[in-house]
N, C-alpha and C positions, 0 to 999 in steps of 0.2 A: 654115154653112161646110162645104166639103167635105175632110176630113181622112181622111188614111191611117196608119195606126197598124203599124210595124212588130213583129214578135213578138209579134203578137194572142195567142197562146194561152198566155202567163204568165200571173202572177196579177195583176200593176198593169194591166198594158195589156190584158187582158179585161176587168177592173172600169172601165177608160179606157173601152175600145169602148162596152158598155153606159150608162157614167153621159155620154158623149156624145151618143149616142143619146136619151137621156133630155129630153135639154136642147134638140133637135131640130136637130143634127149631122147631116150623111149623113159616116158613118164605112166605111171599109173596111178590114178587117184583112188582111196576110199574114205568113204564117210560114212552117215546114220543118215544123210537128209540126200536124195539124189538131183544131180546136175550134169551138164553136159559134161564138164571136167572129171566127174565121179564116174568110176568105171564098174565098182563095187562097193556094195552096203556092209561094212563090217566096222563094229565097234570097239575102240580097242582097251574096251575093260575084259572083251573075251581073248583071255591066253592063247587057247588052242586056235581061233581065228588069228591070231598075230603071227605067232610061232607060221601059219602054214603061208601064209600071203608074202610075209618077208622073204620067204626062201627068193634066192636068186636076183637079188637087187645090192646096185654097189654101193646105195646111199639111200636114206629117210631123211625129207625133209619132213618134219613133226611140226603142223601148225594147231591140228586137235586139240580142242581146250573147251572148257567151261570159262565163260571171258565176266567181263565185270558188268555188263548185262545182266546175266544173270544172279550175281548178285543181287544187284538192285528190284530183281523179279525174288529175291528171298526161298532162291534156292538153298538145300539145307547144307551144311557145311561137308556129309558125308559125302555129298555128288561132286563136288568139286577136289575132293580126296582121292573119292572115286576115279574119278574121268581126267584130273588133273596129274597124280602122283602113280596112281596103278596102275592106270592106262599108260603113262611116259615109262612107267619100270617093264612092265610088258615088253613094250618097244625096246629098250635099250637092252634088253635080256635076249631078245629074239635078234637083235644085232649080233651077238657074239655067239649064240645057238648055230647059224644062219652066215656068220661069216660074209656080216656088212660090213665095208669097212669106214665111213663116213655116216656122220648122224648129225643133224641141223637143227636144232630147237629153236622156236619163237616163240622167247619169251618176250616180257614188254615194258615200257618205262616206267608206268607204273607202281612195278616192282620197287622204285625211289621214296613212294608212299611220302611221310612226310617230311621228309629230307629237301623235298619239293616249297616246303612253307617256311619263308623269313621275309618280314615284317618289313623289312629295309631295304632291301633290292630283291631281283631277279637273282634265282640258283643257276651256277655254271652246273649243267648236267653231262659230265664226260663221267666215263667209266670207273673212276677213281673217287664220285659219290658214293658215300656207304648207303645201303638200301636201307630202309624203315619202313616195312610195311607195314598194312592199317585195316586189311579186312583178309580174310578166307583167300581171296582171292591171286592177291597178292601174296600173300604165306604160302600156298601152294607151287606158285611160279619161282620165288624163292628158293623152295625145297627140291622142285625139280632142276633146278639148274645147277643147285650141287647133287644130285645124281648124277645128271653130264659130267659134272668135275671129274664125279668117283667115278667114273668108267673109262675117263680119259687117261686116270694114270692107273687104273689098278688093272683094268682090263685092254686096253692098248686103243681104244676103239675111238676112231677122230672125231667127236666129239665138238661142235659150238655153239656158243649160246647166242641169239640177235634181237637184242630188246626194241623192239619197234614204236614207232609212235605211232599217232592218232589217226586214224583214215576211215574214221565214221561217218556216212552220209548227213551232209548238213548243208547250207544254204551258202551260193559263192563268193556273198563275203566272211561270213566265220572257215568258210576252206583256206579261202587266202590269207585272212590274218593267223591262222592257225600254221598256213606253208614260212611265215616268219619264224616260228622259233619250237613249234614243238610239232607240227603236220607231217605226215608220208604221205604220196599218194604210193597204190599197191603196184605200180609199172616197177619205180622205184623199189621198193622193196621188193621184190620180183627178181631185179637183176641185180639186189642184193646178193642174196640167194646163190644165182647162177655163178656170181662170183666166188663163194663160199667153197661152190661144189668143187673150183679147179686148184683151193689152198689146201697145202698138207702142214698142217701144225706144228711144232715143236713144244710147243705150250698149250694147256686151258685157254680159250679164247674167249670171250665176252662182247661186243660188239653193240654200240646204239646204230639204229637204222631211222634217222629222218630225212625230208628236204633239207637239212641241214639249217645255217643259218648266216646272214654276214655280219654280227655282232660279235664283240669281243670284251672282253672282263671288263675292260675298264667303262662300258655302255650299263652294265648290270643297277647301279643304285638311277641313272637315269630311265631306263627300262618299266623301271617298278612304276616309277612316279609322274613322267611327265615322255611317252614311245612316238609321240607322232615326233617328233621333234627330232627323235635319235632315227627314228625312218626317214623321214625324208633326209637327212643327209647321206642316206645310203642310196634313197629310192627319189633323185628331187622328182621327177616325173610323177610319184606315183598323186602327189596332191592333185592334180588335174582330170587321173584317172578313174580316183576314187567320188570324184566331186558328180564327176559325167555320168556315172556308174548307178551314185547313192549310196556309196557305201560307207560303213562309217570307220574309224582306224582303230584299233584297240584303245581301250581307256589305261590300262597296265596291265605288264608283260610281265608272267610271278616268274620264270624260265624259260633258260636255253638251251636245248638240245644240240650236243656235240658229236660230230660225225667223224669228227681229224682221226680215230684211232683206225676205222673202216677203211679211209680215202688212204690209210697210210699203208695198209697191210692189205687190204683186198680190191685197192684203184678204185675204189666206188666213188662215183661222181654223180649224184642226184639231179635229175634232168625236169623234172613238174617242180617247180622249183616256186617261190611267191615273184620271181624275174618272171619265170615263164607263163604266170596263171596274168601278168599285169599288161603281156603283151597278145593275149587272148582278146 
């Protein structure tokens, strides 16, 4: 399959480029900032650059975005309208101009905003969370992902959405407490992805993409309030590991990231796992 990966030079969609690649993919990356995965510099608030680049590709994986970074950097809310909403309409326009017939947006969990915050336990976050977002940021990822909606049914075009979690560079004990219940690492997300590219829909799709988690509802009010306790009966090893280590174990856990919709419809089985980072 011939696939263009927008924002080649982050961290998901460079690991996307290559584990495509891998799988024997002809992949083409572009972005604004260049890396080895970026093949060309084009931005997709320019029409005319989108419209000519798309020609001849059987799918867009879309990770291009203004992220919550920049937010926090007090970008103005036109840029993230801009690069977030214009730049995905561009895309999704130049799909049906172009006669793509698969389109993959990553959006992210975020998008949960404060649907995320109660007082009393941990949030079960599967798909069926209604969003509340809370900055520019999140409004924007929102509004594009019913764009995907409307093209899925108005204009035929296979269209999914994959809200990803956390895979910010951070120190290997906030990674690993993080691969419990709200972390990706980008391999993971990567063969998300891959998996995406070989499902043909019948439906609007939606999708949370984490390391998943081995907590279940009824762990949620202990979670919040007292996690080593509900860990170690998952992980008894891990108290020995973490001692050896120095690390220390979440003080409370506000959510859980739900993968069962993914693992059910596209086999995804999350491998950097908080199993696999404890046996590191």
């Amino acid at each position: 399959m011939k696939v263009l990966v927008t924002g080649a030079s982050g961290q998901l969609s460079s690991a996307t480029v290559n584990h495509l690649k891998a799988y024997g993919h002809h992949v083409y990356g572009i972005d604004v900032i260049p890396l080895a995965t970026t093949h060309e510099l084009i931005d997709i608030k320019d029409k005319p650059s989108v419209e000519k680049i798309t020609a001849g590709f059987d799918a867009i994986i879309h990770t291009a975005a203004l992220h919550g970074k920049h937010y926090e950097l007090n970008y103005p809310r036109e840029a993230f309208i801009d690069t977030n909403i214009t730049g995905t309409l561009n895309l999704l326009n130049a799909c049906i101009k172009n006669k793509v017939n698969k389109f993959l947006y990553i959006s992210t969990t975020s998008i949960y905003g404060s649907a995320l915050i109660d007082a009393e336990k941990a949030v079960w976050v599967d798909e069926l969370l209604i969003e509340k977002p809370r900055d520019i940021y999140d409004i924007t990822k929102q509004t594009t992902e019913q764009l995907c909606k409307d093209f899925f049914y108005k204009e035929g075009l296979q269209a999914s959405v994959y809200r990803v979690g956390r895979f910010l560079p951070e120190s290997d004990n906030l990674k690993i407490n993080h691969r419990l219940y709200r972390g990706l690492d980008e391999r993971d997300g990567a063969e998300a992805l891959r998996l995406g590219l070989d499902v043909w829909f019948n439906d609007f799709e939606v999708f949370n993409i984490s390391s998943g988690s081995p907590f279940g509802k009824g762990d949620l009010y202990e979670l919040k309030h007292s996690p080593v306790d509900v860990i170690l009966q998952y992980f008894p090893q891990a108290r020995d590991i973490y001692q050896h280590k120095k690390w220390i174990f979440p003080q409370s856990i506000d959510r859980v990231y739900v993968c069962d919709k993914a693992t059910r419809m596209l086999n995804y089985q999350p491998k950097y796992t908080f199993e696999y980072l404890l046996q590191q």
